[in-house]
PDB file of N, CA, C and O in Angstrom:
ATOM      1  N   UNK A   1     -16.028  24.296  54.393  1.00  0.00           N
ATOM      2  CA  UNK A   1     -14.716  24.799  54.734  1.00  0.00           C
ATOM      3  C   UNK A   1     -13.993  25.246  53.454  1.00  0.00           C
ATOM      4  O   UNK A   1     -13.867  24.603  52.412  1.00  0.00           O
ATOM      5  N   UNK A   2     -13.573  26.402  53.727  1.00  0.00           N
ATOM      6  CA  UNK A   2     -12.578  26.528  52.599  1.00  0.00           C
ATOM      7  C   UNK A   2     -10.984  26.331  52.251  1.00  0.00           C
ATOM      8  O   UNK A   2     -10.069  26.635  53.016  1.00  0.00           O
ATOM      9  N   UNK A   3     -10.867  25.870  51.192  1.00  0.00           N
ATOM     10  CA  UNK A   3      -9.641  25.140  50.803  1.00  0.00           C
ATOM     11  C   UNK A   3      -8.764  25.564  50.122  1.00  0.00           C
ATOM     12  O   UNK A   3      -8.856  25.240  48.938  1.00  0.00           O
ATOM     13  N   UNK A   4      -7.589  26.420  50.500  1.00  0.00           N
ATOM     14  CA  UNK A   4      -6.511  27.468  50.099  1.00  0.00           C
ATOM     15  C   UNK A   4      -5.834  25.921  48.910  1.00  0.00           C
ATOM     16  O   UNK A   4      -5.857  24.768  49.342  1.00  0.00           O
ATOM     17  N   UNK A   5      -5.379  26.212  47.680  1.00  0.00           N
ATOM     18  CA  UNK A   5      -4.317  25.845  47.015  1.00  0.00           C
ATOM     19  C   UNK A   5      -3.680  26.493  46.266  1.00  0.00           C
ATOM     20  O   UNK A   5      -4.271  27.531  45.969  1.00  0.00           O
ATOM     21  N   UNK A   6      -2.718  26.379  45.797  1.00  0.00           N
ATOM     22  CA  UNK A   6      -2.054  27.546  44.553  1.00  0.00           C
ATOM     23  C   UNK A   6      -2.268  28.357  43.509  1.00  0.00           C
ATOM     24  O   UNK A   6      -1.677  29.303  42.989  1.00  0.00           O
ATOM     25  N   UNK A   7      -3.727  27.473  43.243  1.00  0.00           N
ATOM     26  CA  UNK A   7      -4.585  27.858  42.615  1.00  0.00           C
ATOM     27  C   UNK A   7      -5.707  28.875  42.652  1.00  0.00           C
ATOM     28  O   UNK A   7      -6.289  29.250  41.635  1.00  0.00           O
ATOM     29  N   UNK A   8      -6.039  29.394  44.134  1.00  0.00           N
ATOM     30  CA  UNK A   8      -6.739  29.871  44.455  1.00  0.00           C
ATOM     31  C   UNK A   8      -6.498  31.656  44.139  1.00  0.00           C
ATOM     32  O   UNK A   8      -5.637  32.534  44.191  1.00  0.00           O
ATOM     33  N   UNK A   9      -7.399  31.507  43.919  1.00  0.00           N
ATOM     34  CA  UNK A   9      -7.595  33.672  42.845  1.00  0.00           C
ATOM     35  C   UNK A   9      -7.339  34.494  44.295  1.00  0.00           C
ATOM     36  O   UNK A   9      -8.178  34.572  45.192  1.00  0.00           O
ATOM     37  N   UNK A  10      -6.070  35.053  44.321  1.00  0.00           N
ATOM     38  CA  UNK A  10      -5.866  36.228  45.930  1.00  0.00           C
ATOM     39  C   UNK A  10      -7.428  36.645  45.766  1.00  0.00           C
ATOM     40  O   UNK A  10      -8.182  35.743  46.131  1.00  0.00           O
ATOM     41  N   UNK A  11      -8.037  37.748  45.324  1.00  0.00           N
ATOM     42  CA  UNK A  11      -9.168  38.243  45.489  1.00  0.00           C
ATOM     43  C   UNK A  11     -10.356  37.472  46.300  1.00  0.00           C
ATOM     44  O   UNK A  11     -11.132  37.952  47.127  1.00  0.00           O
ATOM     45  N   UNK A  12     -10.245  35.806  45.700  1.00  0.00           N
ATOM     46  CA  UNK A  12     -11.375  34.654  47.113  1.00  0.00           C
ATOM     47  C   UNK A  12     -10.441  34.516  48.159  1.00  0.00           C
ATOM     48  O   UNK A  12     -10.867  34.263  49.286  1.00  0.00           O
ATOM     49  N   UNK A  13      -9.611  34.604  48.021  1.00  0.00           N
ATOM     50  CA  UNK A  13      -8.729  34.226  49.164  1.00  0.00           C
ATOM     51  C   UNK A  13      -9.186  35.297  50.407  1.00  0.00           C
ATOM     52  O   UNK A  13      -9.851  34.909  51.368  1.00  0.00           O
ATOM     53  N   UNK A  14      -8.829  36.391  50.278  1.00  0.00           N
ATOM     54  CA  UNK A  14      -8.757  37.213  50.948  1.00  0.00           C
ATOM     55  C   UNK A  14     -10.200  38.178  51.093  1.00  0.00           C
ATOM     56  O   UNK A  14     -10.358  39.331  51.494  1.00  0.00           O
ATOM     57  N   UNK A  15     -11.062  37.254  50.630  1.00  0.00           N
ATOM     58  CA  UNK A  15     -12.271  37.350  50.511  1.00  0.00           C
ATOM     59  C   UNK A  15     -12.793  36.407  52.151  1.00  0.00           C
ATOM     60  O   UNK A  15     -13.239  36.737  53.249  1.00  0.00           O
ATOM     61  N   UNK A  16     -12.499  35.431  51.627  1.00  0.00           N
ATOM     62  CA  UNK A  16     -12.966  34.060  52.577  1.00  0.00           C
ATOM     63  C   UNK A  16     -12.045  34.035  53.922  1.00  0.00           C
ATOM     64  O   UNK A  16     -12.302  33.349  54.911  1.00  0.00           O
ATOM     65  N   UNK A  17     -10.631  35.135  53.745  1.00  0.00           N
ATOM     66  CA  UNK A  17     -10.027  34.672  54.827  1.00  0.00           C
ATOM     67  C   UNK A  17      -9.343  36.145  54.853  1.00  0.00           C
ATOM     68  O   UNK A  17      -8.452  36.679  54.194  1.00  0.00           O
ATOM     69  N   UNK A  18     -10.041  36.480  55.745  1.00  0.00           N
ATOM     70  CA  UNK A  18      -9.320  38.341  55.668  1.00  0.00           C
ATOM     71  C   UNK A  18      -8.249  38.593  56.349  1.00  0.00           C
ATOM     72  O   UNK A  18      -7.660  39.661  56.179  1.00  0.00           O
ATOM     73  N   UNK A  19      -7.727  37.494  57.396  1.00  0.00           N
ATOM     74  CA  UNK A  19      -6.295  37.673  57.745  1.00  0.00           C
ATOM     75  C   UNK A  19      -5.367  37.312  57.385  1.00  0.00           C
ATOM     76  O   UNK A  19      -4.256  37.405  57.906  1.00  0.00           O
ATOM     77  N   UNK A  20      -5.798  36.646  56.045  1.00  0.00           N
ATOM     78  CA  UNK A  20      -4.860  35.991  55.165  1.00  0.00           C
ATOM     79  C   UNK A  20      -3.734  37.515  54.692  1.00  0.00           C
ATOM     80  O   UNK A  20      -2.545  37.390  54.398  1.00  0.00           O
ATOM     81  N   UNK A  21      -4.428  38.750  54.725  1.00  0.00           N
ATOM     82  CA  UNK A  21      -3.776  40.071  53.630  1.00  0.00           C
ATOM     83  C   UNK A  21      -3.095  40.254  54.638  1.00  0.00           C
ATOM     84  O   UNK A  21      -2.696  41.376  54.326  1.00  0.00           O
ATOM     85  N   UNK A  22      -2.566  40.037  55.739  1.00  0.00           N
ATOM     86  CA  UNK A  22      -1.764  40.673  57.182  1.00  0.00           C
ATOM     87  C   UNK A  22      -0.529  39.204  57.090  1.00  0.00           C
ATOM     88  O   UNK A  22       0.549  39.320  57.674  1.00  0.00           O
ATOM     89  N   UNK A  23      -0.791  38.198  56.483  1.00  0.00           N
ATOM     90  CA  UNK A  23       0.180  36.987  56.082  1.00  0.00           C
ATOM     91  C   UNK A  23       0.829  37.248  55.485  1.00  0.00           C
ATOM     92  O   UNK A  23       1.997  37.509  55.774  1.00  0.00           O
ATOM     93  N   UNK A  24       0.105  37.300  53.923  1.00  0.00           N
ATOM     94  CA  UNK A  24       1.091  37.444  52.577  1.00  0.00           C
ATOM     95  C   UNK A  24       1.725  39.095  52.909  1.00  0.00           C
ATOM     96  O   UNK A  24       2.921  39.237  52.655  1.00  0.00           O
ATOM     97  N   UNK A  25       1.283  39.814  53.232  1.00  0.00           N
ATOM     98  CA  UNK A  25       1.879  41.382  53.680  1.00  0.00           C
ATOM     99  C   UNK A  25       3.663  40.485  54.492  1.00  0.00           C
ATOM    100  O   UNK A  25       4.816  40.576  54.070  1.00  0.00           O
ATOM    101  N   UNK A  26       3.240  39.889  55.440  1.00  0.00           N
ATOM    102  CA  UNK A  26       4.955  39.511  56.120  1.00  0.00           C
ATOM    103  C   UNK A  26       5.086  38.825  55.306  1.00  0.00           C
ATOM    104  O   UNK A  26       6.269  39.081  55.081  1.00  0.00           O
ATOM    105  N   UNK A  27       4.744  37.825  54.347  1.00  0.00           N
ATOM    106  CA  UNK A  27       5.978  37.160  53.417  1.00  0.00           C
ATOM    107  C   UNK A  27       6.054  38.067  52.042  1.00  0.00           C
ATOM    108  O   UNK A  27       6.204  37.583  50.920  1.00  0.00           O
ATOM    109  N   UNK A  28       5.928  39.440  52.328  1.00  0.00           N
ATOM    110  CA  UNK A  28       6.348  39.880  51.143  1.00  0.00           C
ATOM    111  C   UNK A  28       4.990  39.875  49.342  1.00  0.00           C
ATOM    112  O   UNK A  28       5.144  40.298  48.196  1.00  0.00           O
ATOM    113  N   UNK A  29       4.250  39.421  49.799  1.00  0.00           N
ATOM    114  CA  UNK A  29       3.358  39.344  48.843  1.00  0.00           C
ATOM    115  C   UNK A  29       2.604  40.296  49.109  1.00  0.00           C
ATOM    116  O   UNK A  29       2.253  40.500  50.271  1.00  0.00           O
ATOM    117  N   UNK A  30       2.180  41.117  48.025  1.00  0.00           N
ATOM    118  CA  UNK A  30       1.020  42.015  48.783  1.00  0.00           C
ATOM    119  C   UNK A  30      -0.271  41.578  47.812  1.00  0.00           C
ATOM    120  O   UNK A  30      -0.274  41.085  46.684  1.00  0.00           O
ATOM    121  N   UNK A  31      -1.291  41.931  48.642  1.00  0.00           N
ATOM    122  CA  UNK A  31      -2.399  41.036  47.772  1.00  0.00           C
ATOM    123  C   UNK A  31      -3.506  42.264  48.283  1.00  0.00           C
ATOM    124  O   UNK A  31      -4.535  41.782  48.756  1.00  0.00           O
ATOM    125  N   UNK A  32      -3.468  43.472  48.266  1.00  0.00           N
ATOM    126  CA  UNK A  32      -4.534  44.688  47.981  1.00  0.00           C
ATOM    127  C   UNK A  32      -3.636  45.704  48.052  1.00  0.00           C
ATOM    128  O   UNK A  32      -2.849  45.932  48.970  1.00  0.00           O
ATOM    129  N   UNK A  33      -3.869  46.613  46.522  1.00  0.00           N
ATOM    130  CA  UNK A  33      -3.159  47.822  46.150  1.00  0.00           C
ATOM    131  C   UNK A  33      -3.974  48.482  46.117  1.00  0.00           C
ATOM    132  O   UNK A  33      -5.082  47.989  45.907  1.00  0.00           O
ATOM    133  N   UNK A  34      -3.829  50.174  46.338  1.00  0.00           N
ATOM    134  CA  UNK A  34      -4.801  51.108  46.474  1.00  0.00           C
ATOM    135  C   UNK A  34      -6.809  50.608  46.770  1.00  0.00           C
ATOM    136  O   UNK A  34      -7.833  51.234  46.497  1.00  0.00           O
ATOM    137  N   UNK A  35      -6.658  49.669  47.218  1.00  0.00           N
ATOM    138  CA  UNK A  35      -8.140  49.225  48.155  1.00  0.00           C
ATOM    139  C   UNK A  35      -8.732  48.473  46.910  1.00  0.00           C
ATOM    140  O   UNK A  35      -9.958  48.387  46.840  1.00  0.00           O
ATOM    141  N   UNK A  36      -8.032  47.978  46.023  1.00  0.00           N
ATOM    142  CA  UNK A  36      -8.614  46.985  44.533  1.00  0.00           C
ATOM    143  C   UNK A  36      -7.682  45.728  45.479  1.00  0.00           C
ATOM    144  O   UNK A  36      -6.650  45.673  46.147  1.00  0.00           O
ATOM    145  N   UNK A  37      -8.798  44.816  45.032  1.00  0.00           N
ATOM    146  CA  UNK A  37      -7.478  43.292  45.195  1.00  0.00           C
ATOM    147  C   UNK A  37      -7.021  43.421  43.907  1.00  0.00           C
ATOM    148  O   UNK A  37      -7.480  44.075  42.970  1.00  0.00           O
ATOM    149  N   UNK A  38      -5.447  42.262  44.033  1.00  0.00           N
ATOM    150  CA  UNK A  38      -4.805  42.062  43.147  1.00  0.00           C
ATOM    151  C   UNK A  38      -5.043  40.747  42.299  1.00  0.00           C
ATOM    152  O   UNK A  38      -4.925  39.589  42.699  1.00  0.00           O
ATOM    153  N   UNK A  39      -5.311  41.074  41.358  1.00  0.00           N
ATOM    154  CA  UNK A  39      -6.170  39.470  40.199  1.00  0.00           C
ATOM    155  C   UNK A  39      -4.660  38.298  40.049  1.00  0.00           C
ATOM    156  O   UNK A  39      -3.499  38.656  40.245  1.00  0.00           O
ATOM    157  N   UNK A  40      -4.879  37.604  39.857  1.00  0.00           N
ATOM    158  CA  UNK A  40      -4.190  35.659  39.704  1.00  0.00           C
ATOM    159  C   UNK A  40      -4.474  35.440  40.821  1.00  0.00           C
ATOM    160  O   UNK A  40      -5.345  36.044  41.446  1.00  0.00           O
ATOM    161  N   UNK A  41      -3.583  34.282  41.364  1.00  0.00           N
ATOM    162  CA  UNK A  41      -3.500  33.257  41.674  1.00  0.00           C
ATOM    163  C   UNK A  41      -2.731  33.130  42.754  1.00  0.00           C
ATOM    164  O   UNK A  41      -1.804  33.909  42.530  1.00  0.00           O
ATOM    165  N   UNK A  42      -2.459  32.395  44.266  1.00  0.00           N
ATOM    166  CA  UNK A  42      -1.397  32.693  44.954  1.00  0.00           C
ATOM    167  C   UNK A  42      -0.314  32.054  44.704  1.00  0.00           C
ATOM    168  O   UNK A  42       0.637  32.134  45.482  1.00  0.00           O
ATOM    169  N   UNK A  43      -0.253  31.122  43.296  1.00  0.00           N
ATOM    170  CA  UNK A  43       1.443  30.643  43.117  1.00  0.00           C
ATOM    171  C   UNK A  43       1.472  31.607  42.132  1.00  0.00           C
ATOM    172  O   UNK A  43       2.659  31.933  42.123  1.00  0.00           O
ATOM    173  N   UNK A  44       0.913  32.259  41.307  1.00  0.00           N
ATOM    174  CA  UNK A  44       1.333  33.234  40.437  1.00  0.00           C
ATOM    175  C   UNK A  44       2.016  34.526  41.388  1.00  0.00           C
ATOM    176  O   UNK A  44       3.174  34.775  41.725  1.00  0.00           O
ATOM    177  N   UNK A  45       0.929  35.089  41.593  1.00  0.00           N
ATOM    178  CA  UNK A  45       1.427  36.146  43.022  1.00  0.00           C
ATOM    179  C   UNK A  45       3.091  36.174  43.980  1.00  0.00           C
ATOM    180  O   UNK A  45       3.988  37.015  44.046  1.00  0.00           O
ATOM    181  N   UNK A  46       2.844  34.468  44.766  1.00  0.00           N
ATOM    182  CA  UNK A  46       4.371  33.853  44.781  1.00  0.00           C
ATOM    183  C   UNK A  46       5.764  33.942  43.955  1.00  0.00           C
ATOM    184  O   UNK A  46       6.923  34.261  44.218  1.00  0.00           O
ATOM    185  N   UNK A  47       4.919  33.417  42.625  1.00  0.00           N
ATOM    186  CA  UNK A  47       6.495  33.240  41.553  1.00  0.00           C
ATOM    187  C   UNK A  47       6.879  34.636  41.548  1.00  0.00           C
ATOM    188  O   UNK A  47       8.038  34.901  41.867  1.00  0.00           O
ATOM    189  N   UNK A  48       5.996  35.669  41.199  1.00  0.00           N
ATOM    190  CA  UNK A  48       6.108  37.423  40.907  1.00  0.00           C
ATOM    191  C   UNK A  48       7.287  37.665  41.912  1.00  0.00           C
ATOM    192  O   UNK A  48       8.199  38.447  41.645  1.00  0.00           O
ATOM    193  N   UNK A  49       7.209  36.815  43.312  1.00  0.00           N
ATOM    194  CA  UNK A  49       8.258  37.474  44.299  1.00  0.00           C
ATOM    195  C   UNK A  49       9.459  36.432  44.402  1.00  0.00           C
ATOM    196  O   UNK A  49      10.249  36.436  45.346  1.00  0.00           O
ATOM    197  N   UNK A  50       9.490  35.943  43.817  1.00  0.00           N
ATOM    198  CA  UNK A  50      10.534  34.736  43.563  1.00  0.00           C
ATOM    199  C   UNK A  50      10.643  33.397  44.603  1.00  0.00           C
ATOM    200  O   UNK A  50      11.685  32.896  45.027  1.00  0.00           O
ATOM    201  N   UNK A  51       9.066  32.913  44.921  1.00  0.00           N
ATOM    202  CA  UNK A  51       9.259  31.786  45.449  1.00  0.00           C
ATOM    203  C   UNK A  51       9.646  30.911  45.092  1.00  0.00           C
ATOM    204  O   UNK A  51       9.402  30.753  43.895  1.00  0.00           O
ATOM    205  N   UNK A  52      10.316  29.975  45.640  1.00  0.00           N
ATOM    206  CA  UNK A  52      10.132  28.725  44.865  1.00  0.00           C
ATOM    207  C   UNK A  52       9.569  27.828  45.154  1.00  0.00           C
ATOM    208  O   UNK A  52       8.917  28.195  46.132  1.00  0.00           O
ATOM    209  N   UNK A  53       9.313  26.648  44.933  1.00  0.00           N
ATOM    210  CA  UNK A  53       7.900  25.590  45.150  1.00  0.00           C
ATOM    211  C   UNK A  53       7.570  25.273  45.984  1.00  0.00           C
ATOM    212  O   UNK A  53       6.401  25.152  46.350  1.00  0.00           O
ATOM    213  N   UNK A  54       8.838  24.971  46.701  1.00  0.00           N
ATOM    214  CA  UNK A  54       9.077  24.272  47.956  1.00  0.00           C
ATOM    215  C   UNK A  54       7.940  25.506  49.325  1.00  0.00           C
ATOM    216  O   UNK A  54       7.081  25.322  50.187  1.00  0.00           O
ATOM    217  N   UNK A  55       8.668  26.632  48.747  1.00  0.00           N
ATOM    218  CA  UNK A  55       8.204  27.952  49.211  1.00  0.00           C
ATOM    219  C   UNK A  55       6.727  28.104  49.273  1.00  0.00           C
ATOM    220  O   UNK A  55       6.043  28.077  50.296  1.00  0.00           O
ATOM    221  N   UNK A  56       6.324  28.265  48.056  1.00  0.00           N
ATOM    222  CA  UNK A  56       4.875  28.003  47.635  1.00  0.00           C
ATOM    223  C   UNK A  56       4.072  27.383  48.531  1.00  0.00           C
ATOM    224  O   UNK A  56       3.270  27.862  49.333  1.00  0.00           O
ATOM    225  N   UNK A  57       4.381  26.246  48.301  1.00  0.00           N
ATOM    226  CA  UNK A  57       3.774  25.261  49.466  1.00  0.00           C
ATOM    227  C   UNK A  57       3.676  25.468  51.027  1.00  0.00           C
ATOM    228  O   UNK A  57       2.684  25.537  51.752  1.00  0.00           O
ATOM    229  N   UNK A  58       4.848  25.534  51.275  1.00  0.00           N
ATOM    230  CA  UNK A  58       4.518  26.106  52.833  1.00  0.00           C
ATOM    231  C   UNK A  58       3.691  27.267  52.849  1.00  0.00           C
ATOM    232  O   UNK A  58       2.879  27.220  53.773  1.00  0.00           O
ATOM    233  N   UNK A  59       3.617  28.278  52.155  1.00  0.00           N
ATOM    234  CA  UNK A  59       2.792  29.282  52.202  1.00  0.00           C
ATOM    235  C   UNK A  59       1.327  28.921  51.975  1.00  0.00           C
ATOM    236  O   UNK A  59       0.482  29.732  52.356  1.00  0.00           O
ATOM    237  N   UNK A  60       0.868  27.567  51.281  1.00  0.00           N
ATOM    238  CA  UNK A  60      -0.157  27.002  50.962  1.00  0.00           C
ATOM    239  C   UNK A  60      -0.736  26.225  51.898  1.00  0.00           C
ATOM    240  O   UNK A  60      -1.904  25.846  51.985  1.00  0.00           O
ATOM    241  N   UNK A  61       0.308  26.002  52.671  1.00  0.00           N
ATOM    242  CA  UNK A  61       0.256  25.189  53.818  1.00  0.00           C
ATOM    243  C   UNK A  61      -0.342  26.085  55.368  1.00  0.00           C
ATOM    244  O   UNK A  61      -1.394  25.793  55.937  1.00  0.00           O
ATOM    245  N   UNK A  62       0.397  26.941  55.718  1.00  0.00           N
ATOM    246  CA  UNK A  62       0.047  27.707  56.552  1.00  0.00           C
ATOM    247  C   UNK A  62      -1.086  28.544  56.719  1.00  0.00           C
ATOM    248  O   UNK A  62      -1.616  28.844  57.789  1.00  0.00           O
ATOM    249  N   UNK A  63      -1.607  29.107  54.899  1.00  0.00           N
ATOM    250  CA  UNK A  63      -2.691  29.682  55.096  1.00  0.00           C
ATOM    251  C   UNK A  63      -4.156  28.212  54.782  1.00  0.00           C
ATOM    252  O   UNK A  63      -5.354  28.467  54.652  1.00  0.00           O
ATOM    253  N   UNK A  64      -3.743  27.278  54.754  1.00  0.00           N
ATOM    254  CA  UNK A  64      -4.369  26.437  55.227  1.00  0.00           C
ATOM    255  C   UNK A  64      -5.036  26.438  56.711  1.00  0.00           C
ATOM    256  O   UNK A  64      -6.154  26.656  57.177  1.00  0.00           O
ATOM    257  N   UNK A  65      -3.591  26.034  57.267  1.00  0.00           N
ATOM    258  CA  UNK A  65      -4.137  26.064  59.212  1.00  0.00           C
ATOM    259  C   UNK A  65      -4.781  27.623  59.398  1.00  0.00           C
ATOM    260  O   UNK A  65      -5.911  27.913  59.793  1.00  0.00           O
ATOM    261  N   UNK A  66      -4.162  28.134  59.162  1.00  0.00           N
ATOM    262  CA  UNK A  66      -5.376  29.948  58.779  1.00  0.00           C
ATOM    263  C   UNK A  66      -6.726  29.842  59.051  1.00  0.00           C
ATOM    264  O   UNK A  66      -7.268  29.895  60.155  1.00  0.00           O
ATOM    265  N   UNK A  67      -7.222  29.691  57.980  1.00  0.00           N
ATOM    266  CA  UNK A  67      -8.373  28.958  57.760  1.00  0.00           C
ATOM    267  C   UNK A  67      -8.712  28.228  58.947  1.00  0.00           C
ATOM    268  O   UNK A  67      -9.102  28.775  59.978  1.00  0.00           O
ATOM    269  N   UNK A  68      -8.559  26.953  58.796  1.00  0.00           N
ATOM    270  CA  UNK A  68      -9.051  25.879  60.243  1.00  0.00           C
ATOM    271  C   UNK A  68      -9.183  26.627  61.190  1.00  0.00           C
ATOM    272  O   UNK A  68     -10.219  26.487  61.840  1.00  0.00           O
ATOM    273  N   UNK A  69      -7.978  27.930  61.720  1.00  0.00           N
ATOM    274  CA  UNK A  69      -8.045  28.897  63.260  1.00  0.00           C
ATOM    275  C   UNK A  69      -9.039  29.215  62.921  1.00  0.00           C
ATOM    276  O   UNK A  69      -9.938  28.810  63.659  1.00  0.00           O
ATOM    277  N   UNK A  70      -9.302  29.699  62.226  1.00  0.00           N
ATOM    278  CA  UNK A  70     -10.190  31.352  62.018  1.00  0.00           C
ATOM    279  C   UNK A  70     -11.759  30.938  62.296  1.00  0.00           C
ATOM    280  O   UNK A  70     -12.550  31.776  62.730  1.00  0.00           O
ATOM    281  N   UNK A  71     -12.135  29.636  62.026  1.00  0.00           N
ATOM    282  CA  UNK A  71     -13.460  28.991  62.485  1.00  0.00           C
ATOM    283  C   UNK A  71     -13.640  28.679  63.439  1.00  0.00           C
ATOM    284  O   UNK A  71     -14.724  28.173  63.728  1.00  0.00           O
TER     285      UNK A  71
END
């Protein structure tokens, strides 16, 4: 199973979980520009749009249960 944390590089992310880019798209993150993914991290990615931690997390959180659906 795979295991979303803050840490995780957008590019595996949205690798391992392709409806993850239709998520971060509604919260404002975009995580593929002109058909390249976008390189860091999804709390890096996050901070870029001014999350804050608390923020972070739920977003870490949700594309968690993501994951679990999607199997």
């Amino acid at each position: 199973m795979f295991e979303v944390t803050r840490q995780t590089p957008i590019e595996t992310l949205v690798e391992q979980v392709p409806d993850a880019v239709g998520y971060l798209f509604q919260k404002g993150i975009r995580c593929i520009r002109c058909g390249e993914p976008i390189w860091g991290t999804l709390e890096e990615a996050a901070r870029e749009k001014g999350f804050s931690d608390a923020e972070i997390d739920l977003v870490v959180k949700e594309l968690s249960a993501l994951t679990t659906s999607a199997l």
